[in-house]
N, C-alpha and C positions, 0 to 999 in steps of 0.2 A: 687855323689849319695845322695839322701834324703831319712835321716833316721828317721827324727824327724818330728812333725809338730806342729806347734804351738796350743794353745788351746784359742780358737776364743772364748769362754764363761766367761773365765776368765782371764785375763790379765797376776795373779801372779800366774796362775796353774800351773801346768805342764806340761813338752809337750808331746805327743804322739808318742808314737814308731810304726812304719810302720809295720806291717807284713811280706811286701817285699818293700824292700831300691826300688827306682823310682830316672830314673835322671832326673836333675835340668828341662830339655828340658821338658821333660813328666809334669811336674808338674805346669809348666806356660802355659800349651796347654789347662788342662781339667777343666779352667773355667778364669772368668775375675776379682776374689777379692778370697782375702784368705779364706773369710766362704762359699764362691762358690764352690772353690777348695775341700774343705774338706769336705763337703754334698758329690763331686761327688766323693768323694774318697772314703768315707763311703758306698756309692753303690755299688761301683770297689769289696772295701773287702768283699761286703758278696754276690760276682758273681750276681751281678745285673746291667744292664746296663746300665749308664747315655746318655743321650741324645749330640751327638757328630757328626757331619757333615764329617767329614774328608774322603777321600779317603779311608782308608783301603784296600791298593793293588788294587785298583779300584774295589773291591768284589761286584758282583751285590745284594748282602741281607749279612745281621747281618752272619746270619748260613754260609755262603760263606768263611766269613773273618775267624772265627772262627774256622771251619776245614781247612784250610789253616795256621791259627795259631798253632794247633794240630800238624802238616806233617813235620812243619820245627822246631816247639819247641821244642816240645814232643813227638815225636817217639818213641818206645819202639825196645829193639832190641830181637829177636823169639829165642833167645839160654838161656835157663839157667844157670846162670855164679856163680859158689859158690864165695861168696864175703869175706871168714872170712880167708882163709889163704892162700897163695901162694900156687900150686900144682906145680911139677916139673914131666917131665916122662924122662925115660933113649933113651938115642940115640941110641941106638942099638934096633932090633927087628921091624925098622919100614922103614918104602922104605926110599929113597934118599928124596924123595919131604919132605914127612912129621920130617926126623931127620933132613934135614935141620932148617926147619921154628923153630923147637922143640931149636934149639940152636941159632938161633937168639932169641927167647921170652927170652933165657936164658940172651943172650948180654942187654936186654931189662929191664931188670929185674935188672941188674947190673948198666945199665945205669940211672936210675931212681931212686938209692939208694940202692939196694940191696932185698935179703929177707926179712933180719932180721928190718930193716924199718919200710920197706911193710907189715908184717906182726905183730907191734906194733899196728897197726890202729884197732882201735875199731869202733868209725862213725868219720864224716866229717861235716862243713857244707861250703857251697861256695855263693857267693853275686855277682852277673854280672849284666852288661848293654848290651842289645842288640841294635840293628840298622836295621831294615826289610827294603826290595826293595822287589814288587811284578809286575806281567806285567799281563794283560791280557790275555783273554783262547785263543791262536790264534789257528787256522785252517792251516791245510798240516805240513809243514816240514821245512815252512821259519825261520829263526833266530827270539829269542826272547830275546828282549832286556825290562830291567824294566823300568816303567815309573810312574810317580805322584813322589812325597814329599815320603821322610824315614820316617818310624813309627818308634817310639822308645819307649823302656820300660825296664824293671829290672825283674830277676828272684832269686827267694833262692832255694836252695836247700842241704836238711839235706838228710844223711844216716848214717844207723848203722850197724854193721854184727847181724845175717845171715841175707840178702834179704830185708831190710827194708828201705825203703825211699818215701820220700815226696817233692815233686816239685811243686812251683808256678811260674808264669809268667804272669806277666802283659803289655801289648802295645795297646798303643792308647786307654785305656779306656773300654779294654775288657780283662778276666780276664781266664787263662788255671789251673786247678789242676792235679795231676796226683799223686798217688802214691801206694805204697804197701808193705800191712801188714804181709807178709812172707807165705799168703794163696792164695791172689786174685791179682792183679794188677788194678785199677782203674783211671778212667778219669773222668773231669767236668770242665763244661764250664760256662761263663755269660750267656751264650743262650740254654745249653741245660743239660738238668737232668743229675744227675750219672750214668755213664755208668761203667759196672764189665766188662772190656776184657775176653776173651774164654782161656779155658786153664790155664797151671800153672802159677805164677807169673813171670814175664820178666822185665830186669831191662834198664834204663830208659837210650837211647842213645846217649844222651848229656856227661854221665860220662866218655864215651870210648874217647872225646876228650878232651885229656890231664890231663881228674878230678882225673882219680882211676887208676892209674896205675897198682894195682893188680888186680880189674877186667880183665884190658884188656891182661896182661897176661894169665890169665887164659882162657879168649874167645877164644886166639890165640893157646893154647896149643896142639889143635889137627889140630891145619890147616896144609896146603899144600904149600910149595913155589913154589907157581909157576912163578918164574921170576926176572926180573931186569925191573925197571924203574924209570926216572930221572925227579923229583918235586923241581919245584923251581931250578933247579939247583944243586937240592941235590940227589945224588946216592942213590937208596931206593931197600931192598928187599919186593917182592911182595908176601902177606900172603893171601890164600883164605880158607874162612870158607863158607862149604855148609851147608842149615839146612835139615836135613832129612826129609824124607817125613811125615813120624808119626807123627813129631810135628807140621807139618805144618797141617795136619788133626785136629789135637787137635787144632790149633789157628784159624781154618776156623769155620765157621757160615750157618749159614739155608740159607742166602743170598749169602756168597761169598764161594768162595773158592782160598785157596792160593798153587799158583802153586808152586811159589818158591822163597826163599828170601838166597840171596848170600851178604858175608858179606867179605868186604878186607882189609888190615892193608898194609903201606908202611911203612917201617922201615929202617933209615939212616943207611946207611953202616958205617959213618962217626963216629956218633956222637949213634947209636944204639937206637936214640927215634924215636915215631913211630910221622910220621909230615903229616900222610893225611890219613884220615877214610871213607871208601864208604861204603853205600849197594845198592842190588836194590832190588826193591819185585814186584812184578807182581799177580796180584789176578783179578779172575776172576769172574763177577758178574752174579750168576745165573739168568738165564732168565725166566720170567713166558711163560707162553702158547704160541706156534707160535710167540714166540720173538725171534732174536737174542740173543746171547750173548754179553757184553760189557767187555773188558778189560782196568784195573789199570793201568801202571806199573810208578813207584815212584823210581827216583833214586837221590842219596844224598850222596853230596860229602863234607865232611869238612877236610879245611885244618888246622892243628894245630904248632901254633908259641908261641913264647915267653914263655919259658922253664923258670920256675926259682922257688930253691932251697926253700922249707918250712919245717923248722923244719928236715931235710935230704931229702927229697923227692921234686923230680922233677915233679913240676906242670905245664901245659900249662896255662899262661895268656892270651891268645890272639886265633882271628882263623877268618877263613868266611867260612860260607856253602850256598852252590847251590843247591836246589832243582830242580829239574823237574820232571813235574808231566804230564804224558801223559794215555789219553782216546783213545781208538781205536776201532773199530768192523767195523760191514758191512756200517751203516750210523754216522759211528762218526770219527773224524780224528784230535783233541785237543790237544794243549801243552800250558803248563802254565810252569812258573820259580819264584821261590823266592828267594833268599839272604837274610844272615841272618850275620852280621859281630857284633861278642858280644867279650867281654873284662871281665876279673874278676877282681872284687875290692876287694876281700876278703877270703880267705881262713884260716880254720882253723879244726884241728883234734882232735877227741878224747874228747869232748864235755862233760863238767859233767850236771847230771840231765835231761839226753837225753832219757826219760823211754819209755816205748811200748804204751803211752796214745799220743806222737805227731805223731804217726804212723795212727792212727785209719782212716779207711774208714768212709765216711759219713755215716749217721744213714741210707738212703734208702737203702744202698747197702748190711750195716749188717741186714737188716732186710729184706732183698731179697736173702741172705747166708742163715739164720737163717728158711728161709721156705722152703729151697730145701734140710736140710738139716735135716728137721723135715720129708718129704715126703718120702726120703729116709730109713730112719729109721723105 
């Protein structure tokens, strides 16, 4: 990964530290000399697009590739998950399904280092390489298989407790933000304005594979076992977390509505870490006048590998995710698929000088808070 870059103005300056590490692949792609390179890197960091030919999952426009980079980067997960201390609930008083699952999170919890660990962490931050495959929007039900060149790129990602984190990700020369400031949860793109999600703040779905172990404890703490099945070869108990319907009211919009987003954990009977993360969400887009209706539904599977020990705490290095992304109604019948195979080159906790100023939302979005909040009043 490339952290540094040289300083093209002056020979004995300094060099420049990256916002977000980019590997070596990515940084010999976005131009053909080193003052090339860093003009279009300089664009990349302040979410502006440089001018770039490439494939991009074969995305018929900019905006295509971009919300398809959104679905498989940065997803956000629809439960609010308290992030600052382990929660535990008693086995007793609750059906067979749910004191089950309640006592594996426990096995889970132990497996990963414990509480008392788990519960030292103040924030994080993590440094990864991705690798994307994208296929085409095919039509019916036939197999879809990826096609063109991998896009590859690097992402950072800081958190702190309660609720605060901030995520970047860059591929192929277009550029995803995402974070939140323990009020709002927000997104932004190289192609498109700050967007404020609906609803209370939701924390950001890449960490449930293998980053935060007590997040994903806690996600799981009320779920259901419902089952037995064998990933990889490995014996997994089967964890289902439904999201209520109320929230899923508060997360819908003038435009959509979300029917339902179902969220599952598989956890090694073996070994007690959890080694493959799904959901799926289904949302339904309000039709105007004598329209049809169209339906979403997005489902994403990552599998998470390469376990290893930081500081007491079992991280995941390694993973791939599968997206598929299907459109349906009366005249529409579309599947699309992405893969997403990312590796982490850096982990570290507990961060000093990590204040609530590298949290901030962009200025539109406090100043789109700040007038609904005046209206109100």
């Amino acid at each position: 990964m490339r952290t540094l870059c040289p300083n093209f103005d002056k020979e004995d300056g300094l060099e420049t530290v990256l916002e977000v590490p980019i590997p070596e692949d990515m940084w010999t792609g976005i131009g053909n000399s080193g003052s090339n390179r860093w003009q279009n890197l300089c664009a990349l960091m302040k979410a502006q697009i440089f001018n770039d030919n490439s494939s991009h999952f074969s995305a018929a426009c900019d905006n295509e590739f971009i919300a398809l980079l959104k679905l498989v980067g940065s997803p956000l997960i629809p439960l609010q998950v308290q992030c600052d201390h382990t929660f535990t609930r008693p086995l007793n008083d609750s059906s067979i399904e749910a004191s089950r699952a309640k006592y594996i999170v426990q096995q889970y919890i132990a497996a990963t280092g414990g509480m008392g660990a788990l519960d030292s962490l103040k924030s994080m931050y993590a440094v990864g390489q991705v690798r994307m495959f994208g296929s085409e929007m095919r039509r019916g039900d036939d197999s879809i298989k990826p096609i063109g060149r991998a896009e590859v790129g690097g992402f950072v990602l800081w958190q702190k407790n309660p609720n605060l984190w901030h995520f970047e990700l860059v591929v192929s020369g277009f550029k995803v933000s995402a974070g939140s400031d323990g009020k709002i949860a927000w997104t932004q793109s190289s192609s498109k304005p700050c967007h404020a999600n609906k609803g209370p703040p939701r924390p950001l779905r890449r960490v449930f594979q293998g980053l935060d172990p007590r997040c994903t404890a806690n996600l799981f703490l009320d779920a259901v076992c419902v089952g037995e099945k064998t990933i990889n070869k490995e014996d997994c108990f089967l964890l289902k977390v439904e999201t209520a319907h109320d929230v899923l009211q508060a997360h819908s919009t003038s435009h959509t509505e979300i029917i339902r987003h179902t969220v599952w954990g598989y956890f090694s009977q073996r070994t007690g870490l959890l080694v493959k993360f799904e959901d799926a969400k289904l949302v339904r887009m309000k039709p105007d006048k004598e329209k049809d209706s169209v339906f979403w539904e997005t489902s994403i599977e990552s599998v998470i590998e390469d376990y290893r020990y930081i500081d007491g705490i079992k991280i995941a290095h390694g993973g791939n995710t599968v997206a598929i992304l299907y459109r349906y109604g009366v005249a529409h019948n579309h599947r699309r698929r992405i893969e997403e195979t990312w590796r982490i080159e850096e982990v570290d906790f507990n961060i000093c000088g990590l204040s609530m100023d590298c949290f901030l939302p962009p200025s539109d979005i406090k100043k789109e808070q700040e007038a609904v909040e005046h209206i109100v009043s």
